[in-house]
Backbone as a ProteinNet text record, in pm:
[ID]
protein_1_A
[PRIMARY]
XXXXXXXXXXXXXXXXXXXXXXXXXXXXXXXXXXXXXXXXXXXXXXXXXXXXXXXXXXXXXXXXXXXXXXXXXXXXXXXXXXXXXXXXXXXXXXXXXXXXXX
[TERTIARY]
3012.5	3023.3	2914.6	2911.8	2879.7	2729.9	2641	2531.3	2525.1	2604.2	2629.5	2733.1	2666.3	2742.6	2900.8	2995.2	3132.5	3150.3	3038.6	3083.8	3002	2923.6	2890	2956.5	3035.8	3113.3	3210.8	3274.3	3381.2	3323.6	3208.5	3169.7	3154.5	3062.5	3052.2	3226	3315.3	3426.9	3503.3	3508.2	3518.1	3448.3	3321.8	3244.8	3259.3	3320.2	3322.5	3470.9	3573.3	3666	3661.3	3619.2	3581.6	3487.6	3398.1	3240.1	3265.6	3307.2	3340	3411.4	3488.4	3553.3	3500.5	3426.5	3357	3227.6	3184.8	3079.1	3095.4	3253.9	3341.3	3323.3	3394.3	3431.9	3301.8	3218	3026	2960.8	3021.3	2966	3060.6	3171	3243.8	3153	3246.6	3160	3268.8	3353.2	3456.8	3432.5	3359.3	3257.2	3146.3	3050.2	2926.2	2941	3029.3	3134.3	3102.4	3195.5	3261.7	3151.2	3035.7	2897.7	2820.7	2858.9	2825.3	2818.1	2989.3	3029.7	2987.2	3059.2	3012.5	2864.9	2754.2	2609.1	2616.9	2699.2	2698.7	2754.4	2833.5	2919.6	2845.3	2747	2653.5	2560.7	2495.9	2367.7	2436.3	2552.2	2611.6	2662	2666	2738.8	2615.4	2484.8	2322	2301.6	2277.3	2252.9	2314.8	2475.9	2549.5	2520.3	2482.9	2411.4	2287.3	2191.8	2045.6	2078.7	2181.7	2145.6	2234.4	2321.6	2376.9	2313	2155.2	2119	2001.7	1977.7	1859.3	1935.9	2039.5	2097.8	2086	2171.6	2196.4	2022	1916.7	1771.4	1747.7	1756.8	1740.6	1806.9	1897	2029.8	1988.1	1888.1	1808.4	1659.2	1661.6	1499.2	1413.3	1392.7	1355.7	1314.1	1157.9	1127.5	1202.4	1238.5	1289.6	1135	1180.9	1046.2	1025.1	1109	1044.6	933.5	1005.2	919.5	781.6	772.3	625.6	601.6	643.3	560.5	518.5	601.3	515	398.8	443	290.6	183.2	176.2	50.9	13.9	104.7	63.4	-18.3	12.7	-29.7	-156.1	-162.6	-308.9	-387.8	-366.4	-442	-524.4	-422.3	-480	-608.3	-573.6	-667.9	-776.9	-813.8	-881	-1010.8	-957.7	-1024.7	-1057.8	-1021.4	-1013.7	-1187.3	-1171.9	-1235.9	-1375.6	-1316.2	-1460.1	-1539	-1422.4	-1515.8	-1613.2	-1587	-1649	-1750.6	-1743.5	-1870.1	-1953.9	-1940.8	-2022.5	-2127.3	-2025.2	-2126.4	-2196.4	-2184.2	-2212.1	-2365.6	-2354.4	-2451.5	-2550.3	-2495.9	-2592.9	-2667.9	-2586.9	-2633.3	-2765.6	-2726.3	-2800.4	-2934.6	-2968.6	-2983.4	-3125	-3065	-3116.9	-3241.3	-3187.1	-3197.2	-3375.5	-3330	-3446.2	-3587.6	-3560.8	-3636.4	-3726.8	-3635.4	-3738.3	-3782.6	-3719.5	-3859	-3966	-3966.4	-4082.2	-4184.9	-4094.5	-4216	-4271.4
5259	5117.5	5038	4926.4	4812.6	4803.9	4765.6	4733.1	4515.1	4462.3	4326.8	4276.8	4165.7	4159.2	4074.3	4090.1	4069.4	3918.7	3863.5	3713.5	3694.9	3745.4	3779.5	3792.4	3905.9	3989.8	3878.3	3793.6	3708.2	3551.6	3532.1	3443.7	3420.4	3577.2	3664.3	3630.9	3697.3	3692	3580.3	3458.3	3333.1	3274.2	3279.3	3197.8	3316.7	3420.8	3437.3	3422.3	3406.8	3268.4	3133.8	3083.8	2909.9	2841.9	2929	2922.8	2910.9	2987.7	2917.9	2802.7	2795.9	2666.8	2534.8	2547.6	2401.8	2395.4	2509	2477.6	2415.3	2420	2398	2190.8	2217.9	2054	1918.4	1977.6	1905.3	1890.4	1951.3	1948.4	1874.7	1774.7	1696	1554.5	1429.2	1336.1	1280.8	1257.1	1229.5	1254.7	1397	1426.7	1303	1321.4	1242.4	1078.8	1035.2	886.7	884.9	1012.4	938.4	963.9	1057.1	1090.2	921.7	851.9	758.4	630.4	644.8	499.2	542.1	642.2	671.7	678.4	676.7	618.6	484.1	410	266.1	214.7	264.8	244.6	257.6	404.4	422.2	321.2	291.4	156	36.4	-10.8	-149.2	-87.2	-49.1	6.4	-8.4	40.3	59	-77.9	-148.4	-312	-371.7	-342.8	-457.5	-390.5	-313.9	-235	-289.8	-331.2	-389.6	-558	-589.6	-771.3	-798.8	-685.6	-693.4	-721.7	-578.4	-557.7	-679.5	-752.4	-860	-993.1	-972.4	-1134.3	-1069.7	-964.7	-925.6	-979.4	-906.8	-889.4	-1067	-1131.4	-1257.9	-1325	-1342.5	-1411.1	-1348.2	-1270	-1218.1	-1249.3	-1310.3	-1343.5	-1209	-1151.3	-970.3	-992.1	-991.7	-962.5	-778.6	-816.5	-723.6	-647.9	-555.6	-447.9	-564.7	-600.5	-687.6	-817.3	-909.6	-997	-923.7	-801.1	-788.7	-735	-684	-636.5	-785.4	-863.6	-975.9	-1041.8	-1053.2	-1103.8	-1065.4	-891.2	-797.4	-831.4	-888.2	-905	-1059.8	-1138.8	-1286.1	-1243.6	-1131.4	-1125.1	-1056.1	-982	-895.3	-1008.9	-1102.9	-1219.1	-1294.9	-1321	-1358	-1320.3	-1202.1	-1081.5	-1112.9	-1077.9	-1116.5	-1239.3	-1354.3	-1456	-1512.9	-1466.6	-1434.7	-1377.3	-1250.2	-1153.1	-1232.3	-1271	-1388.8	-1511.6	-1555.2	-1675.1	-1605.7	-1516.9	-1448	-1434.1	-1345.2	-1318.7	-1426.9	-1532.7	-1648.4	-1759.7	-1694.9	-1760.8	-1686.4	-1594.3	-1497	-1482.8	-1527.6	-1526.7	-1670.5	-1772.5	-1901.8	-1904.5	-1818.7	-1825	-1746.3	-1625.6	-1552.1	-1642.1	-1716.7	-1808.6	-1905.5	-1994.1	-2058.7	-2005.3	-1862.8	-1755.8	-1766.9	-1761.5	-1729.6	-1835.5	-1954.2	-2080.9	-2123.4	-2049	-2099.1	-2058.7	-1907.2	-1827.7	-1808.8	-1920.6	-1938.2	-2076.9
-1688.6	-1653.8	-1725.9	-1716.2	-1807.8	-1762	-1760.7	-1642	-1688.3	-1738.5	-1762.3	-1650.5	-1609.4	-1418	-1507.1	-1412	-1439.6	-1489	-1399.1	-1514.9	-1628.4	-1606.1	-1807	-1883.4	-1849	-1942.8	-1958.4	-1850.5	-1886.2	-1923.3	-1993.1	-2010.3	-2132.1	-2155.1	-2322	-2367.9	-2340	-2383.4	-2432.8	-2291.6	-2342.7	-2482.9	-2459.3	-2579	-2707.4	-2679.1	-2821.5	-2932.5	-2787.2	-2825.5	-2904.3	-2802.1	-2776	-2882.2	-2863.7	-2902	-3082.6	-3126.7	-3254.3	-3325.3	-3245.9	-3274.7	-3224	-3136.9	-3034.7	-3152.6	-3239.3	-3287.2	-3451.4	-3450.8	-3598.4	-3546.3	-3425.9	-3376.5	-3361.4	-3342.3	-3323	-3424.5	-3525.9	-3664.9	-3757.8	-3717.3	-3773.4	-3749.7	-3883.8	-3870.4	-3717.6	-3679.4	-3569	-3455	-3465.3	-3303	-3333.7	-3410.8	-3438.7	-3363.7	-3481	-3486.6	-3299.1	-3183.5	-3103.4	-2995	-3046.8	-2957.4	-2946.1	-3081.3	-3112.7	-2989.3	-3011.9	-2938.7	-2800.9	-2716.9	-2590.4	-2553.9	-2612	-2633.3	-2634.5	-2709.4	-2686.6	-2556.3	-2510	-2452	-2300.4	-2306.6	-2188.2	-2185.9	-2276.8	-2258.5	-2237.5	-2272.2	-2222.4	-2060.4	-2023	-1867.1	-1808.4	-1870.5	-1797.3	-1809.5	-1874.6	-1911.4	-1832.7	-1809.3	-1761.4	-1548.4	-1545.3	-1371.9	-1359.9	-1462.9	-1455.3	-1438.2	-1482.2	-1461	-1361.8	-1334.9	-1197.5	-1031.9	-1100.5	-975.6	-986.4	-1103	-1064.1	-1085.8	-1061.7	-997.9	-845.5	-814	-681.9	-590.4	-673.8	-581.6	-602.3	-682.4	-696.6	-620.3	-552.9	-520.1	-358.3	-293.7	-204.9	-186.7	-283.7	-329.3	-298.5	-352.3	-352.4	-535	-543.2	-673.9	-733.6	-880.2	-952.3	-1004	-1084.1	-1114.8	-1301.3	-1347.6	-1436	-1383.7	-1264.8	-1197.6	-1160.2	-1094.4	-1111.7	-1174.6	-1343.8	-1435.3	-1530.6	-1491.6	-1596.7	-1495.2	-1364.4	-1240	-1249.3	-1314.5	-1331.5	-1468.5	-1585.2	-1680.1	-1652	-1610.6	-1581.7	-1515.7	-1420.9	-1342	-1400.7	-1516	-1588.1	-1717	-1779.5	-1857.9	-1756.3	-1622.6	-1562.1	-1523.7	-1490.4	-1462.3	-1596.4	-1682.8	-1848.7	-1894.7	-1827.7	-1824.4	-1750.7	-1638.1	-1458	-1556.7	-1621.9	-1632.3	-1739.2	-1857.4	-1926.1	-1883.5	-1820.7	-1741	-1678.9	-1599.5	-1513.8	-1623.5	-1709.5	-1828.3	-1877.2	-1898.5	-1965.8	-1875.2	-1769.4	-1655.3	-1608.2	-1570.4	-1583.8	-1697.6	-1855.7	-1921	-1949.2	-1933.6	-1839.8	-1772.9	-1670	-1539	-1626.9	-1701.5	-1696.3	-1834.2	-1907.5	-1982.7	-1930.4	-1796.2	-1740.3	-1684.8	-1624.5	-1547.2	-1624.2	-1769.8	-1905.9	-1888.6	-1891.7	-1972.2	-1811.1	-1711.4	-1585.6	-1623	-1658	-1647.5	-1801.2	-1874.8	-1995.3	-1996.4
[MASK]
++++++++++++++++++++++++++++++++++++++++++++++++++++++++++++++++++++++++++++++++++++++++++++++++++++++

C-alpha cells in the first residue's frame, strides 16, 4: 500500500491531468488581458463601496477615516506651528533675561 493518504493520491492524479493545461491557459496574453479587466473591474466595485459608505457616514454625520486623517493632518501643521512660536518665544524671553542681567 501507498503510505500517500487517498486524497493525495486523487489530487496528485487530478493535477497531473489539469495541471498542465491550466498552466498552458495563464500563460496566454487572453488570461493576462482578462486577469486585467477583472482587477479593474475589482477597484471600481471597491471605489464605488468607499463613496457609498462616506455619503452613507456623512448623511449620519459620523466622521469617515479620511475626515480624521486630514483633522490629524490640520493638528499636526498646528502642533509645529504651536512648537514654533514657543520656541521664539522662549528665546524672546530668554534674550530679554540677558540684557537684565548685563
Amino acid at each position: 500500500m501507498e503510505d500517500r493518504p487517498s486524497w493525495r493520491r486523487m489530487f496528485d492524479t487530478w493535477n497531473d491531468q489539469v495541471g498542465p493545461r491550466l498552466e498552458q491557459m495563464v500563460r496566454t496574453d487572453a488570461f493576462a488581458d482578462q486577469a486585467a479587466w477583472f482587477a479593474g473591474l475589482n477597484r471600481r466595485r471597491n471605489e464605488m463601496v468607499e463613496s457609498f459608505s462616506q455619503r452613507l457616514m456623512h448623511f449620519w454625520n459620523i466622521p469617515t477615516a479620511n475626515d480624521v486623517a486630514r483633522l490629524r493632518r490640520q493638528v499636526d501643521v498646528l502642533q509645529r506651528q504651536l512648537h514654533a512660536v514657543n520656541k521664539t518665544l522662549q528665546e524672546v524671553r530668554n534674550a530679554g533675561e540677558l540684557k537684565r542681567h548685563a
